[in-house]
N, C-alpha and C positions, 0 to 999 in steps of 0.2 A: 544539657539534659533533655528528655524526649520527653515534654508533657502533654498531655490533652488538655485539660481544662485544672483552673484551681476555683473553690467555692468556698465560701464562708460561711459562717451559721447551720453548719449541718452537725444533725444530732441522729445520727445514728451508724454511726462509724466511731464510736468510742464512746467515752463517760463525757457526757455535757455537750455543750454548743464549741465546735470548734472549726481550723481550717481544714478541709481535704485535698489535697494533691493526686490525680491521677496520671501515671507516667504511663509513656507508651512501651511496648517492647515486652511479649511473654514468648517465649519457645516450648513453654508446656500444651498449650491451648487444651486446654482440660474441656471435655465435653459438659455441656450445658455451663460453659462461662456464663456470667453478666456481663460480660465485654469483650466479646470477641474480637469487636472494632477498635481495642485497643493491641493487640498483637503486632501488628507490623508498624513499625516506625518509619516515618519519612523526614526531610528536609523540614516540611512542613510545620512538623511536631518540636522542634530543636529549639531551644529557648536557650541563651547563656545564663551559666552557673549563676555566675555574677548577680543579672538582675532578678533574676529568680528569687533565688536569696532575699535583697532588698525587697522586691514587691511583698513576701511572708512578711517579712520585719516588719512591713509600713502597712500592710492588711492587720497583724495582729494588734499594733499599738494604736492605730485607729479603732478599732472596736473593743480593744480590750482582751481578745482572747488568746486564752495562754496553753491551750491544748491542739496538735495539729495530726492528721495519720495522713500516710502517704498507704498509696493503693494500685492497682494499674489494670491490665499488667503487671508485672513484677519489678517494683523499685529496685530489686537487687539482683536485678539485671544490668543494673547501672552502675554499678557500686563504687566507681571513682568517683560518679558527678553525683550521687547522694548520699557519700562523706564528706564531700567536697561544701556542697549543701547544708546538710544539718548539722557539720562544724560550724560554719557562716552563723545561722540562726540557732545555735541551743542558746545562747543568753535570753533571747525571746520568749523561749518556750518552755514547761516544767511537766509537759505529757508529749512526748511523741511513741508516737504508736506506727509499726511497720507490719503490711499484709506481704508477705513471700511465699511462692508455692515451692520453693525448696523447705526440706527440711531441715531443722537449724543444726541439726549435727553435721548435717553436709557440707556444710559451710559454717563451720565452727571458728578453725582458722581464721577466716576474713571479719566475722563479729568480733572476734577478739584483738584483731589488729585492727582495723579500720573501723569499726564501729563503740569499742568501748565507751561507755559514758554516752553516748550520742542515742540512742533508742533505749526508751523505758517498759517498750511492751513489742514483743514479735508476735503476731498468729500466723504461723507457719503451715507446711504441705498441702499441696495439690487439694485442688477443690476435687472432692467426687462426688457423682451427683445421685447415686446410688446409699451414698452415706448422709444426706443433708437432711437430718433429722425433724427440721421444722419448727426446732426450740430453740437454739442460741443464740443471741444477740450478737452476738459477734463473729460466728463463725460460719461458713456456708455446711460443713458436715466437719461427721464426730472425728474424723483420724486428724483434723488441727484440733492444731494447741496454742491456750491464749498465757503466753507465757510474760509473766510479771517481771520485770528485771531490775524496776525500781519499788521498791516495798514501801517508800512511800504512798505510791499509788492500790496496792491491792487494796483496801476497801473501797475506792471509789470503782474499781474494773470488776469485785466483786457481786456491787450495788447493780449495776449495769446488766452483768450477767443473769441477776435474779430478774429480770425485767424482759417480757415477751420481746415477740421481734416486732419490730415496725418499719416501713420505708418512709421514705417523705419523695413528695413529686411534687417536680419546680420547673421550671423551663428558662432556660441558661442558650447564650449565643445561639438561640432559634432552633433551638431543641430541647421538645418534652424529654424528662428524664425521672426514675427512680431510684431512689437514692438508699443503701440498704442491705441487709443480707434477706435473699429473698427467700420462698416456699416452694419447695415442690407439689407437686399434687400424691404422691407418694409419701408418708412418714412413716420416721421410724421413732419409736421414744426414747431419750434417755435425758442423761443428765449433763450441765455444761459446765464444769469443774475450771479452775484457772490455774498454772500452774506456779506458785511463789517463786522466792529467789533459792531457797532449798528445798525446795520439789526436787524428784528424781523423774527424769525423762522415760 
């Protein structure tokens, strides 16, 4: 799999203190990304599934935590080696949460074969930066959706949702970073709804 970095203790990429994963690899390159330097994958970026795997396992049981989101670029871009993956580690984990700029009807199919039971929360489509309202905690603008797929979890992702935005800035392998969904200087208001297991799309 193509990852960039993995960090622990970050709380602003889901409900509570968890791991995050950023993989490499988007073909959307949405204007005003947070990470555009994650876009093109190299040799450099390549970690085997394998230990991947094991490092999550042995990060969460070392500290304890049991909620993880993978982010990138687009983890499902990857989607043999982060099935591959979060089969390995869902014993570990009882929150994972996946950021995709596809929209999940586009990729319905492959959720439902290759992912079932394996992600409890997708926030799906294309960041747009015209759309990034300035209010959600979890999402960069209004047209995603923070879609709940484990109903044990909606009040904790609902709890979150009602809670301003915040980033956290840490500095990791020799680079400052913010850690986050961020603000435009432009907003627009609205409200940041989550969508249950029978919501309708």
């Amino acid at each position: 799999m193509f990852v960039d970095r993995v960090i622990n203790n970050i709380e602003t990429l889901g409900p509570g203190s968890r791991i995050v994963v950023w993989t490499v690899g988007c073909s959307k390159r949405c204007p005003g990304c947070a990470n555009p330097e994650l876009w093109e994958a190299s040799d450099a970026n390549r970690i085997d599934n394998d230990q991947l795997a094991e490092a999550l396992v042995r990060m969460a049981k070392a500290s304890g935590t049991r909620a993880i989101t993978f982010t990138g670029g687009d983890p499902l871009e990857q989607p043999d080696d982060l099935a591959w993956v979060l089969r390995s580690i869902r014993p570990a984990f009882d929150d994972v949460l996946v950021y995709t700029g596809y929209v999940a009807e586009d990729v319905q199919d492959l959720l439902d074969s290759e992912f079932d039971g394996l992600i409890d929360v997708l926030i799906d489509g294309p960041y747009v930066e015209s759309l990034n309202d300035g209010v959600c905690a979890l999402r960069g603008s209004t047209n995603q959706r923070v879609m709940v797929l484990n109903p044990v979890l909606q009040a904790a992702y609902d709890d979150a949702l009602s809670e301003p935005r915040r980033v956290q800035n840490l500095y990791f392998d020799n680079r400052a970073m913010s850690v986050g969904i961020h603000k435009v200087a432009q907003r627009i208001h609205g409200d940041c709804p989550t969508m249950g297991t029978n919501a309708q799309a």
